[in-house]
C-alpha positions in Angstrom: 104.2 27.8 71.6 104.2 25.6 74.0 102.1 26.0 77.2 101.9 24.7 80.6 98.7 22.8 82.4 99.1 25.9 85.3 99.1 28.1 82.1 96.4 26.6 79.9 93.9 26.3 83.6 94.6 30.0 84.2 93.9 30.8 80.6 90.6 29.0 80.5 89.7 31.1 84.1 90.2 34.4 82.5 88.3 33.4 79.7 85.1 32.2 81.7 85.4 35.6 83.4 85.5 37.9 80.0 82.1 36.2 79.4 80.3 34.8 76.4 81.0 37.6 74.0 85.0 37.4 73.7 86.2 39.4 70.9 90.1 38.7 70.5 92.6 36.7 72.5 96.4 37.9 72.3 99.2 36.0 74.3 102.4 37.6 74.1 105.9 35.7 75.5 107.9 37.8 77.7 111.4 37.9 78.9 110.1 37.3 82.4 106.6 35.5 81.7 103.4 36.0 79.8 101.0 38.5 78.8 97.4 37.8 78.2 94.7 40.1 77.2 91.6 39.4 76.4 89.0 41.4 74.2 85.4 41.4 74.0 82.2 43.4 71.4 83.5 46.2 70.1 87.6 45.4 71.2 87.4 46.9 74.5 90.6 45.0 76.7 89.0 43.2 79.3 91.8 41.7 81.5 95.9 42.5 81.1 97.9 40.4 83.3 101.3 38.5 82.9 101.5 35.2 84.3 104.7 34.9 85.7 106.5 31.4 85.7 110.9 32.1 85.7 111.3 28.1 86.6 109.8 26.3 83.7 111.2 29.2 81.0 114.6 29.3 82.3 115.9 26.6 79.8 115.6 28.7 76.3 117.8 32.0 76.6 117.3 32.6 72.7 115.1 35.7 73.6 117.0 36.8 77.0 119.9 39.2 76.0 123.5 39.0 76.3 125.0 40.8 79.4 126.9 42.9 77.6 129.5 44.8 80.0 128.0 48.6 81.4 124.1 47.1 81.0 122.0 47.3 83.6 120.0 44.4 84.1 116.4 44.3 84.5 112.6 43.5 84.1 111.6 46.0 81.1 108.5 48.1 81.7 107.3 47.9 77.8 105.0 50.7 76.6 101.7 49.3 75.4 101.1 51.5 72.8 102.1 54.5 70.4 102.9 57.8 72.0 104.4 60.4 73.8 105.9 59.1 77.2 106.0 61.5 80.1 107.5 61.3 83.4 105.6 63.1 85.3 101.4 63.9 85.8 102.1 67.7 84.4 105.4 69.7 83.0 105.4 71.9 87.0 105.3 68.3 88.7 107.5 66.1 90.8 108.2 62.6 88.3 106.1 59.5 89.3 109.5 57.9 89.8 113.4 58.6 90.0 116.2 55.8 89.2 116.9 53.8 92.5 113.2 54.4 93.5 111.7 51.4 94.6 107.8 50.5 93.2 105.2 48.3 94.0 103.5 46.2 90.9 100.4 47.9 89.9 101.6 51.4 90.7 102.2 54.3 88.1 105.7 54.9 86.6 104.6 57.3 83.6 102.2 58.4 81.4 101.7 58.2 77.6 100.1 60.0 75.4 97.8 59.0 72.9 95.4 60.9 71.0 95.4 63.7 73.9 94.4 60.9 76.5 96.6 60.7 79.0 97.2 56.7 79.6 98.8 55.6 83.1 101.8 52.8 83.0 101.9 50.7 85.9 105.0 48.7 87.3 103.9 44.8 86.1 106.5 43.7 89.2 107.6 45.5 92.7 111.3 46.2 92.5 113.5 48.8 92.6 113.9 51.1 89.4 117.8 51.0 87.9 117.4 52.8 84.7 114.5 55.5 83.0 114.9 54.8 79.1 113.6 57.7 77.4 113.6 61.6 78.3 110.6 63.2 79.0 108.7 63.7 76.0 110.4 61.4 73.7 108.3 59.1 70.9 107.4 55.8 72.1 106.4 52.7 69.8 104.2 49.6 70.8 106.6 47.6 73.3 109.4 50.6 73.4 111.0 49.7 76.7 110.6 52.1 79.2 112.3 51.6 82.4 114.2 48.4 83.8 113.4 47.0 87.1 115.2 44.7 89.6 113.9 42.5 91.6 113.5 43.2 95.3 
């Protein structure tokens, strides 16, 4: 994989602020960027973020997919684990959000479920929600894709 000088110096920042005692380092190629997360002792995460960079990784479309007529395009919200995805913080609630429902990076779009701890997914980018993925309840794997998000 090949990565830029912007990439590599961010990289390198992260790292010196994880500390001496890193554990794991996982960098994962995104449709729309990077994601980076870093591990230290025991494999506690550290730092999550995605780097975005849509200039330089325009050129290779092998991973983007094919517009194929009635999809909604989108920035995939990706569950980061195994679980039960819910829409809402309890069955008698309102959901966190609705389809056309504009979100801010960093705020909560759903819960999942894993091993009765209730884990909060945030928006990674602020746009405006075109499609939920799953019903409330359903199954979800590592990287099951959630929601889609345009750009504002």
């Amino acid at each position: 994989m090949k990565l830029s000088q912007a990439f590599k110096d961010s990289l390198k920042e992260l790292i010196e602020i994880a500390g001496d005692d890193i554990n794991e380092v996982e960098i994962e190629k995104r449709l729309f960027g990077w994601k980076v997360r870093i591990s230290r002792g025991a494999a506690t995460p550290v730092v999550q973020t995605v780097a975005h960079n849509p200039g330089s990784e325009r050129g290779s479309t092998a991973e983007e997919p094919s517009g194929s007529e009635g999809q909604v395009d989108g920035i995939p919200v990706t569950s980061p684990m195994v679980g039960t995805f819910y829409t809402a913080p309890s069955p008698d609630a309102d959901p966190f959000v609705k389809a056309g429902d504009l979100v801010s990076a960093g705020q909560t779009v759903c819960i999942i479920e894993a091993m009765k701890i209730m884990n909060e997914i945030e928006a990674e980018v602020g746009g405006r929600i075109t499609k939920i993925l799953l019903e409330n309840g359903a199954p979800v794997e590592y990287n099951t894709p959630l929601f889609l998000i345009e750009l504002a």
